[in-house]
C-alpha positions as CSV (number, residue, x, y, z in Angstrom):
1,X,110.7,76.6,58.3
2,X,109.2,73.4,57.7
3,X,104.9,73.3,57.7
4,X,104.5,72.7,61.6
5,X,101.8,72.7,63.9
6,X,100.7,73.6,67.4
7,X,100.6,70.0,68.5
8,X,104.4,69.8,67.6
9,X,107.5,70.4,70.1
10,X,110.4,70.5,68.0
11,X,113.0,71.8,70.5
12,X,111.0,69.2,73.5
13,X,111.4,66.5,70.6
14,X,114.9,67.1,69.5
15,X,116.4,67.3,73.5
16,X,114.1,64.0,73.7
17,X,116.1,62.6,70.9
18,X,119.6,63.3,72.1
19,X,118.7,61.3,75.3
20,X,117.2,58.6,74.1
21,X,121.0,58.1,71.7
22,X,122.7,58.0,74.6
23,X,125.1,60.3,73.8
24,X,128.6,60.5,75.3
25,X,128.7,63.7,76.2
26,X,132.1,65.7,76.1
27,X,131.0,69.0,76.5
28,X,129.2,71.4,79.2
29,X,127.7,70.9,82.0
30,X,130.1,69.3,83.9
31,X,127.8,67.1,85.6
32,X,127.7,65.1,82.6
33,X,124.1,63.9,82.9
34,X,123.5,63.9,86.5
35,X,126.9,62.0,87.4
36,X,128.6,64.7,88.6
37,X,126.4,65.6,91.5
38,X,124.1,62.4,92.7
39,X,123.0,64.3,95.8
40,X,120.8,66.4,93.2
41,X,119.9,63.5,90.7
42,X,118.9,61.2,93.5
43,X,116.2,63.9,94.2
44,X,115.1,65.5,91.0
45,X,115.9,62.3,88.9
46,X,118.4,61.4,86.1
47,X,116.0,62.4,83.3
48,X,115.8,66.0,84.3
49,X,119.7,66.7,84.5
50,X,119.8,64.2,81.0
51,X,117.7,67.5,79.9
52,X,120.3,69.8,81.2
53,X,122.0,70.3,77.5
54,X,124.2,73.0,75.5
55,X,123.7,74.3,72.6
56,X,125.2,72.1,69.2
57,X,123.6,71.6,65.6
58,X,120.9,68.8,66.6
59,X,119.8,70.8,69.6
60,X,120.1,74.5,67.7
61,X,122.0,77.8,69.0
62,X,120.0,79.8,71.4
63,X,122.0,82.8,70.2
64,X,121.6,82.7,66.6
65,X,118.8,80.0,66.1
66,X,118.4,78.4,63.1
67,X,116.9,74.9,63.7
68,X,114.7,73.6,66.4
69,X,114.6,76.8,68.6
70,X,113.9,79.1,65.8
71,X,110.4,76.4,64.9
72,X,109.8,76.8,68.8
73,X,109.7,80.4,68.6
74,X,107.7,80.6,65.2
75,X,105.4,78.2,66.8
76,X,104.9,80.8,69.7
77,X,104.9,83.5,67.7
78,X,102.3,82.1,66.1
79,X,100.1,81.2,69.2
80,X,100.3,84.8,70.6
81,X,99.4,86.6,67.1
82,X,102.8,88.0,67.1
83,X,105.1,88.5,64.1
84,X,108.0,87.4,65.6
85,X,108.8,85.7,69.2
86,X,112.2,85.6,71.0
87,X,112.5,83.3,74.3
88,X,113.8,84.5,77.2
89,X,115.5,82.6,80.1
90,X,116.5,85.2,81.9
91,X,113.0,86.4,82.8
92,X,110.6,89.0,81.5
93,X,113.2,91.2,82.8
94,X,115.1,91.2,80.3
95,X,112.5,91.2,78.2
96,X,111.7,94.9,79.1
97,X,115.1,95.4,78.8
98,X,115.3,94.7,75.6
99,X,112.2,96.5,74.8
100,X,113.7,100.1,76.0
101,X,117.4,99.1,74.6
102,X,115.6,98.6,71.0
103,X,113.4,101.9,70.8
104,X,115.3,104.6,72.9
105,X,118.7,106.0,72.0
106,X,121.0,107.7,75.3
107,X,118.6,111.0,75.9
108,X,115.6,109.8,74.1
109,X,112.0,110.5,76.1
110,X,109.5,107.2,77.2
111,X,107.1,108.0,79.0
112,X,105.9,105.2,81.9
113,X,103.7,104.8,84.7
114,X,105.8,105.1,87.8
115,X,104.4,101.9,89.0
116,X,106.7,100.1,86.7
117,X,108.7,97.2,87.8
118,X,112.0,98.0,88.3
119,X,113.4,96.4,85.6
120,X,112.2,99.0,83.3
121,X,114.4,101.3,85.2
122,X,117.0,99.4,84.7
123,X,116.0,99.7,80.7
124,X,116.0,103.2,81.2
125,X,119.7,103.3,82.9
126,X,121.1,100.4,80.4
127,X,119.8,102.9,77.3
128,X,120.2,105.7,78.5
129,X,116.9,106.9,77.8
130,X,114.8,109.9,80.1
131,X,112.0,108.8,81.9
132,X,108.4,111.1,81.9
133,X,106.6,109.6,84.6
134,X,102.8,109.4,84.6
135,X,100.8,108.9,88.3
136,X,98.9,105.8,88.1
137,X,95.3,106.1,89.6
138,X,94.8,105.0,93.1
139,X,92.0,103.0,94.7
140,X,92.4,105.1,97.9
141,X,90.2,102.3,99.5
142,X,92.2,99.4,98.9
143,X,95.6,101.3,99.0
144,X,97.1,100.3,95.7
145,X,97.9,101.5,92.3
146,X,95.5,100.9,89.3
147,X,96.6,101.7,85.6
148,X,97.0,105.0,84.1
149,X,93.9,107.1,82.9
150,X,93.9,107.7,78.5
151,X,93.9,111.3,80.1
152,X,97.2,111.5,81.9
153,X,98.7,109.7,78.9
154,X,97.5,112.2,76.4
155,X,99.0,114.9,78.8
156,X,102.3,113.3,78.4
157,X,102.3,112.3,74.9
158,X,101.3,116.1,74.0
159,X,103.6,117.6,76.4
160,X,106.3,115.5,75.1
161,X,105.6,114.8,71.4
162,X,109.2,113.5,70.9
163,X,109.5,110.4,73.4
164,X,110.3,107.6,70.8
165,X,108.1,105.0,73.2
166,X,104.8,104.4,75.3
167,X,105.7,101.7,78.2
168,X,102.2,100.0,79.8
169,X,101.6,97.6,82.1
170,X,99.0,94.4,81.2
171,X,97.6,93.6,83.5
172,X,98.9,94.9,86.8
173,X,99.8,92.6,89.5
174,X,96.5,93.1,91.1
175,X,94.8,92.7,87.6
176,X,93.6,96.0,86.6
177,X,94.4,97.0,83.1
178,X,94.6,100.4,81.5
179,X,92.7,101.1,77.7
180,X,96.0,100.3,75.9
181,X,94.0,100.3,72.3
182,X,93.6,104.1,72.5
183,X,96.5,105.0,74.3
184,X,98.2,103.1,71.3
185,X,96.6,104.7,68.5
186,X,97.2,108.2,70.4
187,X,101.2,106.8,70.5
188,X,101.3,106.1,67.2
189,X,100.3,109.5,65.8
190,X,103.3,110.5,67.3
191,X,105.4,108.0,65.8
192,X,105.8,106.8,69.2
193,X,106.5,103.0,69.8
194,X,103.7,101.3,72.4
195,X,105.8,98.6,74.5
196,X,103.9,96.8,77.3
197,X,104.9,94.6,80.3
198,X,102.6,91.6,79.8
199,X,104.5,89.9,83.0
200,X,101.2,88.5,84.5
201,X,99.5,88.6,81.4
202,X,100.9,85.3,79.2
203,X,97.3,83.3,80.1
204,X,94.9,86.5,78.7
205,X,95.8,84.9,75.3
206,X,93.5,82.1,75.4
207,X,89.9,83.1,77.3
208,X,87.5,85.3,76.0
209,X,86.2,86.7,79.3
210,X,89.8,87.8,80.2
211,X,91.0,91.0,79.2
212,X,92.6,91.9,75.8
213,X,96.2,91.2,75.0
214,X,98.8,93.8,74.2
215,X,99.2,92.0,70.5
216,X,94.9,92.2,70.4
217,X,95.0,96.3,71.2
218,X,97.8,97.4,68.5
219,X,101.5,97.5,70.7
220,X,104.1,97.2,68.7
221,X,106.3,94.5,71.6
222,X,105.7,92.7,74.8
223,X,107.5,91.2,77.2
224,X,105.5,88.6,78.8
225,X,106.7,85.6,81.7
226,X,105.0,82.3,80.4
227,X,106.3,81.0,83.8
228,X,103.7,83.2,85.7
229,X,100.8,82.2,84.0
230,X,100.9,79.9,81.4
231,X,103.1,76.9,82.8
232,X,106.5,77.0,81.9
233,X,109.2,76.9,84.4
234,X,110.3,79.7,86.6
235,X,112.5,82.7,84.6
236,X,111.2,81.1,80.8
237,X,109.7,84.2,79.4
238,X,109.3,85.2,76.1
239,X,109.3,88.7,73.7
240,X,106.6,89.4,71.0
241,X,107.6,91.7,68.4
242,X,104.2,92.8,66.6
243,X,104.8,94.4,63.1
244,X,107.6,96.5,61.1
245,X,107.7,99.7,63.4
246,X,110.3,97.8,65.2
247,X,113.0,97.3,63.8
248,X,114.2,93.8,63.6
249,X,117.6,93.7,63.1
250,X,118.0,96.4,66.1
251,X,115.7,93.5,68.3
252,X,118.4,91.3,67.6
253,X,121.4,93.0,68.4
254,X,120.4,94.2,71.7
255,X,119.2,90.6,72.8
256,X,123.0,89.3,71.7
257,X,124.4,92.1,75.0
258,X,121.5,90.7,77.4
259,X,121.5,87.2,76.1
260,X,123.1,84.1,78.5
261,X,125.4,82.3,75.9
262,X,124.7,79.0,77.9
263,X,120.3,79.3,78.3
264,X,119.2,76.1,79.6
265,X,117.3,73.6,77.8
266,X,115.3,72.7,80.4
267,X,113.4,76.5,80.4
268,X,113.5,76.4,77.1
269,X,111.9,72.9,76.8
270,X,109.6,74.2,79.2
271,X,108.5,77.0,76.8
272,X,108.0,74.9,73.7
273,X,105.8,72.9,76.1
274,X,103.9,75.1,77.6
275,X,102.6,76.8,74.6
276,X,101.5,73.7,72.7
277,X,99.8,73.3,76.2
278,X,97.8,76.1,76.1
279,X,97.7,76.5,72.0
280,X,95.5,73.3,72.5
281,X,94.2,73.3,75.6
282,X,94.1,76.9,77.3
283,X,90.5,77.3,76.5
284,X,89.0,74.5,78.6
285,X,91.9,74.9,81.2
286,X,91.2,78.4,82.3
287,X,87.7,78.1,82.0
288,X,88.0,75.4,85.1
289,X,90.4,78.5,86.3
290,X,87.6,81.0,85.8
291,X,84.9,78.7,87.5
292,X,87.1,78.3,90.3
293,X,88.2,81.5,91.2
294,X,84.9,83.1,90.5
295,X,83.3,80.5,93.1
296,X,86.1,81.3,95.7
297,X,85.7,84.9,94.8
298,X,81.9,84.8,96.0
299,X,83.0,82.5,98.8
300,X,85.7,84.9,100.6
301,X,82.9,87.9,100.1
302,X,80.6,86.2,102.4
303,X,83.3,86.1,105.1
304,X,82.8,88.9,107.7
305,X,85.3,91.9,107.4
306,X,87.0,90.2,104.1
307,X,86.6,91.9,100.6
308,X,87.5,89.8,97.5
309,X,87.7,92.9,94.8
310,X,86.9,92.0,91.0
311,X,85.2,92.9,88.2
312,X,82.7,95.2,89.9
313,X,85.9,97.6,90.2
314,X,86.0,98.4,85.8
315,X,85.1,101.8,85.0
316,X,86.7,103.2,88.5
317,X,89.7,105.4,87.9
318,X,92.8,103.4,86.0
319,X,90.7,100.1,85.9
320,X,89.7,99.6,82.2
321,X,89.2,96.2,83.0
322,X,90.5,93.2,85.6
323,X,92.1,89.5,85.1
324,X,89.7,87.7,87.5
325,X,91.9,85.0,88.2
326,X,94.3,87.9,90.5
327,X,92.3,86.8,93.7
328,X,93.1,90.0,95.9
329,X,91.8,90.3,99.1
330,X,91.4,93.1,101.7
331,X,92.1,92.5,105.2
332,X,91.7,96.0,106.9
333,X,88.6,95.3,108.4
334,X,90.2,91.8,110.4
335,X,92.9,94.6,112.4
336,X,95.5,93.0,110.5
337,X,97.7,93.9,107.9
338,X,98.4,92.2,105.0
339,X,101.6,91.3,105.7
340,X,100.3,89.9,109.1
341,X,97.4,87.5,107.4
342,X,100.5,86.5,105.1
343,X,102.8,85.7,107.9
344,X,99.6,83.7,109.3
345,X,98.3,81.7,106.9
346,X,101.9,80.0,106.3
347,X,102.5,79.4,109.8
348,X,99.1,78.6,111.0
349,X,97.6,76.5,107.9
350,X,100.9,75.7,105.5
351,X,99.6,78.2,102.9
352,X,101.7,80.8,101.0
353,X,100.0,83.7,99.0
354,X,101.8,85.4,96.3
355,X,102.4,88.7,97.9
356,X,101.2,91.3,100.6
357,X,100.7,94.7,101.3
358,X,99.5,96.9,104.3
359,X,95.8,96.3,103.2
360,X,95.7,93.5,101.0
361,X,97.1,89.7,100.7
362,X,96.6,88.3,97.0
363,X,96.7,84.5,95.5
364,X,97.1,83.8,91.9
365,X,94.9,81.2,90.6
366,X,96.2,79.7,87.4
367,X,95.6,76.4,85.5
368,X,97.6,74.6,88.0
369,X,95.4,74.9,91.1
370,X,92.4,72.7,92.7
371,X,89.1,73.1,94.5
372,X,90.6,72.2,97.2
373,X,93.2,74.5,97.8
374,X,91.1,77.2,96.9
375,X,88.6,75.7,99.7
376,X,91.5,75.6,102.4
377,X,92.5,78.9,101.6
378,X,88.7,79.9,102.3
379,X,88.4,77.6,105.6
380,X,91.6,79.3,106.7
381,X,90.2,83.0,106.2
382,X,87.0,81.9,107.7
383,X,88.9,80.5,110.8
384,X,91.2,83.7,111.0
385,X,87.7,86.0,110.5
386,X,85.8,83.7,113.3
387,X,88.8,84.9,115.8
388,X,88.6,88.9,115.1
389,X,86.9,91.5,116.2
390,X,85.5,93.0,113.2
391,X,86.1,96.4,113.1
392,X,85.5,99.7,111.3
393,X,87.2,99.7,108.0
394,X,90.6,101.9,108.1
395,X,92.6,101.9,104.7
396,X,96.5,102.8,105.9
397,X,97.3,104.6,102.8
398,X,100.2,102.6,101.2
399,X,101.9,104.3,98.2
400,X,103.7,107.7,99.5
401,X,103.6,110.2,96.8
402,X,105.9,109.5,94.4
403,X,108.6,111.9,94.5
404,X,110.3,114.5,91.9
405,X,112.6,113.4,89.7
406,X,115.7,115.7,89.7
407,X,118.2,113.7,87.3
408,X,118.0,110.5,84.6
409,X,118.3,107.6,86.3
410,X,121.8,106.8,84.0
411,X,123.3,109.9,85.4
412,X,122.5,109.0,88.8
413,X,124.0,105.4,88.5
414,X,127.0,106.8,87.3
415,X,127.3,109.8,90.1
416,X,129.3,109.7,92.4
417,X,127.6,108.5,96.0
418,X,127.6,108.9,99.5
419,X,126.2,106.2,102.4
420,X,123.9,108.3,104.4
421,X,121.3,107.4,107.1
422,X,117.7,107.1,106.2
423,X,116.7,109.6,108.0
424,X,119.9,112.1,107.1
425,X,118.7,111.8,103.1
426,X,115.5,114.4,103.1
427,X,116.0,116.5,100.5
428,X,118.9,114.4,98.8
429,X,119.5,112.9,95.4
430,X,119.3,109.4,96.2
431,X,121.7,106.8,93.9
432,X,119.7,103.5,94.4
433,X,116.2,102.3,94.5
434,X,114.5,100.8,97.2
435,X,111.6,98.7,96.6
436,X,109.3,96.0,98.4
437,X,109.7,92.4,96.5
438,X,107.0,91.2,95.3
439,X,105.8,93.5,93.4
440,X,109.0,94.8,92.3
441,X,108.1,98.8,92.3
442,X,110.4,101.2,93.5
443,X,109.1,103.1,96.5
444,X,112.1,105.4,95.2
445,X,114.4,105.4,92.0
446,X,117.4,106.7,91.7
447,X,118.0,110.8,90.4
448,X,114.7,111.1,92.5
449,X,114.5,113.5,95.7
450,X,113.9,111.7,99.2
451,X,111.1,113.1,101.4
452,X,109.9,111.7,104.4
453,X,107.1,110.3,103.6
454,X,108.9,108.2,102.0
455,X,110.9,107.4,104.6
456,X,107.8,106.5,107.2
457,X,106.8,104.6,104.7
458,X,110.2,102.7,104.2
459,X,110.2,102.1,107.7
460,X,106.7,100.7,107.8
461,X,107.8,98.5,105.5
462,X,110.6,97.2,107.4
463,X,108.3,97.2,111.1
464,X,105.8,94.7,109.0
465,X,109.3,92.7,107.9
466,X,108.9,93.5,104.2
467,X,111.7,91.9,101.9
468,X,113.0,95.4,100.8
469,X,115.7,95.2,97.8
470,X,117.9,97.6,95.5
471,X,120.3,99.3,98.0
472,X,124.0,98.3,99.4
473,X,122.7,98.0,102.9
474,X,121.0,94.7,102.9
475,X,118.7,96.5,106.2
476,X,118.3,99.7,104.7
477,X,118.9,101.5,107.1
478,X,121.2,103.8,105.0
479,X,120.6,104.9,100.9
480,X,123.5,105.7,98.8
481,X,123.2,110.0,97.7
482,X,124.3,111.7,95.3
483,X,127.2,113.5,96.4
């Protein structure tokens, strides 16, 4: 590769290039520049569908880069202290993926928290690996999972001193993190590759007062979504490989099954930009983000029966430390529940937060928000506080125990099912996951025993109108069994 630097877009500049030749353009996507479908250009504009390329040898092969994509991706590699980097436009779901596929052979151990996103149960069906589940920590007052304890982990790694892999989460969707450094240099005593889901972590990069990166504490990949955090366009994400434990060549060959042969240019244009954006710039820019949320932090904390948790939560139980710029908020004391203020504040003052829960309500503040959103979200909460009865705080507990797992999730996919009721499936194999979206973490995965507790809580879930994913019935009123 040509000497290049951070303020370079090679892949941005060569798309950029093709347009301004004017190109006649006898090849995918039909639309042939916006033509095709005027309804759409008229709104988005000519320009962006002129972006909307396939691969050829000016423009470089997403599947086996050799040009301008592969000098995007050493850029990035580069900017995240990685070794290697591989985009993603399929989301940092196939990222994780890609992680398990390349470290775990069919009936190889990983051990995971089991508040992982579901798409590293998918990795575990796709590979064929068995999952040991560790318990995250709870905050029983605010109802939500933290990380896992260095503890648990070195309970699992020494009751199961086999498992090829370590999966961690970075931060958690609520911002804790767990003390991957040590958990990493316990792993790697036992030969044991460290992979980490840095989905909401892509901006931790590039501030000091934000918590360490998975590259920073000694994993050996992440999966990170540069969408969520650092600026790029939604499902552009992007896998770090960190040094020679992981073998390269294996990387590869797994991304050529999960790969798209037709990525779009536009995510991928999106990527090259983005990280030149915060290569140069991330500094200053989430400094403003730190100085804004900090103030509206401090802000919603003087609102009567509102809690803005933060930084005052490291050292609890699974909280090693917190990305300050997850804005959660509790909502118990108000009589509502999360879901309710959610519901609220888009109908009643045009704002949507990024998800809910029974306690809680979160907003994400990234370098792409203002002062004054931040202070309408605060005027909103202080309007909604000045109409409640403030009451005596009363956590609902929202995480069921987790429940025992019986058989691999792979064997369970494959199984043969049965469509029972809710209700009817205590004490079954269930065949499907169910979930609540966002976050993304299964209530219940498949090979796992249904109890009802779970089942309350599934139905809580569905009373407060919770989008609920991963089963054939769309309501969920009925879960697939093992037969």
């Amino acid at each position: 590769m040509k000497e290049i630097d951070q303020d370079s877009t090679p892949l941005f500049d060569a798309v950029k290039s093709y347009i301004q030749d004017e190109v006649i353009p006898f090849h995918v996507p039909g639309h042939k520049h916006g033509r095709g479908i005027p309804e759409l250009t008229d709104f988005i504009g000519e320009q962006v569908l002129k972006m909307d390329l396939n691969g050829m040898k000016d423009l470089d092969f997403f599947n086996n880069p050799k040009g301008v994509i592969l000098d995007a991706e050493k850029l990035f590699a580069k900017a995240f202290n990685a070794k290697e980097a591989f985009f993603l436009v399929n989301g940092t779901t196939s990222g994780i993926e890609v992680m398990i596929m390349s470290t775990c052979n069919p009936g190889d151990e990983i051990i995971l928290p089991r508040n992982a996103h579901r798409s590293a149960i998918s990795g575990i069906i796709l590979s064929g690996a068995v999952p040991i589940y560790v318990e995250p920590e709870i905050n029983k007052e605010l109802g939500i999972a933290n990380g896992v304890s260095v503890e648990k982990m070195k309970e699992a790694i020494a009751t199961h001193p086999n498992a090829k892999a370590i999966f961690l989460i970075n931060p958690t969707y609520y911002g804790f993190t767990s003390d991957i450094k040590t958990i990493a240099e316990l792993a790697h005593k036992y030969n044991m590759s460290v992979l980490v889901d840095e989905a909401h972590g892509a901006h931790m990069y590039f501030h000091k007062d934000l918590p360490s990166t998975a590259m920073e504490q000694g994993a050996d990949m992440c999966a990170m979504s540069m969408h969520k955090t650092g600026g790029s366009l939604t499902q552009s994400s992007a896998l770090l490989v960190a040094n020679d434990r992981i073998s390269l060549e294996r990387v590869k060959k797994v991304l050529d099954i999960i790969f798209t042969s037709s990525a779009s240019y536009l995510l991928l244009c999106s990527l090259d930009i983005a990280r030149k954006h915060m290569a140069l710039r991330g500094n200053d820019l989430l400094q403003k983000t730190l100085d804004m949320v900090r103030w509206a932090r401090n802000e919603i904390n003087e609102i009567d029966g509102i809690y803005g948790f933060g930084k005052e939560l490291v050292g609890s139980p699974g909280c090693f430390d917190f990305d300050e710029t997850k804005l959660g908020i509790n909502v118990r004391r108000l009589g509502f529940t999360g879901y309710e203020i959610e519901a609220l504040l888009r109908k009643e003052y045009n704002i949507q937060i990024e998800l809910a829960d029974i306690n809680n309500i979160l907003a994400l503040v990234s370098i792409g928000d203002r002062f004054e959103d931040l202070k309408l979200l605060i005027n909103s909460l202080k309007d909604i506080s000045s109409k409640c009865e403030i009451r005596e705080y009363n956590v609902i507990n929202s995480i069921p125990n987790y429940s025992k797992s019986l058989v691999s999730p792979r064997e369970a996919f494959y199984s043969e099912k049965e469509l029972l009721s809710l209700k009817e499936s205590v004490g079954r194999i269930v065949g499907e996951m169910v979930m609540a979206y966002p976050p993304g973490i299964p209530v219940i995965c498949e090979g796992e025993i249904m109890t009802k507790e779970i089942i309350d809580y599934i139905n809580i879930l569905k009373s407060e109108n919770c989008e609920l994913q991963g089963t054939i019935d769309p309501l969920v009123n009925h879960i697939q069994v093992l037969s």
